[in-house]
C-alpha positions in Angstrom: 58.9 10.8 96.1 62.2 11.1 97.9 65.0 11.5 95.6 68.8 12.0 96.9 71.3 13.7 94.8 74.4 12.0 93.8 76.2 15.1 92.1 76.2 18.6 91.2 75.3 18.4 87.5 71.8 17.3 88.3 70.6 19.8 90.5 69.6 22.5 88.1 67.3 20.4 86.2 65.9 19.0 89.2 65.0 22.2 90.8 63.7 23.5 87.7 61.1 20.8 87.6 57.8 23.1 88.5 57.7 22.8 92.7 60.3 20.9 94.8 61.6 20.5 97.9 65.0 20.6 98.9 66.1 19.2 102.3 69.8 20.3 103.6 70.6 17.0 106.2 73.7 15.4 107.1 74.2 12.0 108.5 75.2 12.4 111.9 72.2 15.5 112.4 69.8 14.0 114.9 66.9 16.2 114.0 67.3 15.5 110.3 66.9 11.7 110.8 64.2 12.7 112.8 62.6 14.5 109.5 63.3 12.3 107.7 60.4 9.7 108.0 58.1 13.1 108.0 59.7 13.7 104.5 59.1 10.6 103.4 55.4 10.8 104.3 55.3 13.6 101.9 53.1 13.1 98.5 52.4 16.3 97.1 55.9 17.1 95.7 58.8 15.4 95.4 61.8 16.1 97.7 65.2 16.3 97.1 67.7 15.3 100.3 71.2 16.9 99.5 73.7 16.0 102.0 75.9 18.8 103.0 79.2 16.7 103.7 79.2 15.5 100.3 77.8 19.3 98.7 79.2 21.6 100.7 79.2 24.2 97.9 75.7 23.7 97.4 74.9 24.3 100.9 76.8 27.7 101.1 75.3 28.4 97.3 71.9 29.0 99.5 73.5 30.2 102.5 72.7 26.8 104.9 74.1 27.7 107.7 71.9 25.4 110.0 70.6 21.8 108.9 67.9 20.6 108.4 67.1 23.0 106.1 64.3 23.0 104.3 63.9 25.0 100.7 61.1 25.3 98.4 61.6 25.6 94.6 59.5 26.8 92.0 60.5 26.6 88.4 64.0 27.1 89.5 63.7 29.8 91.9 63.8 29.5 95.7 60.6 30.5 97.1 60.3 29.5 100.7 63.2 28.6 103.5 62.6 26.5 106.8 65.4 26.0 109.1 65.2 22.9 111.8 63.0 20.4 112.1 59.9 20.7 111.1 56.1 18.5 111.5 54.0 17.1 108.8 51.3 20.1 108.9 54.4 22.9 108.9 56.1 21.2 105.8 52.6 20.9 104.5 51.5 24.8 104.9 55.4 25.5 103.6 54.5 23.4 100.1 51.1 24.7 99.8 
């Protein structure tokens, strides 16, 4: 399930939930609307799309210096980082 967050005060208990992950898009980023429907496809985890014009703290938080940027959460902690667009099987192997 695709979820988007819609402030700051939310994203520690969301990323603490067991395995999620986090995409790093912006609006006007034509390979994150390009992901985007690949994200959506996604069933084994949720995902969480954080815009980076409206969190820029959270983006330089995790050092995204690049978007789309894909990070993996486990119980909190990040555990995996992909940077640009990525296909179905990469995201997959990334989550597994």
């Amino acid at each position: 399930m695709v979820k988007h967050l819609t402030n700051t005060d939310d994203f520690s208990s969301l990323i603490s939930e067991n395995k999620i992950l986090v995409d790093f898009y912006a609006d006007w980023c034509g390979p994150c609307k390009m992901l985007a429907p690949v994200l959506d496809s996604i069933t084994e985890i949720d995902v969480l799309k954080i815009n980076v014009d409206e969190f820029p703290d959270l983006a330089a938080k995790y050092g995204v210096m690049s978007i789309p940027t894909l990070i993996l959460f486990e119980n909190g902690q990040e555990t995996k980082k992909g940077i640009g667009f990525k296909n179905l099987d990469e995201i997959k192997k990334m989550i597994s």
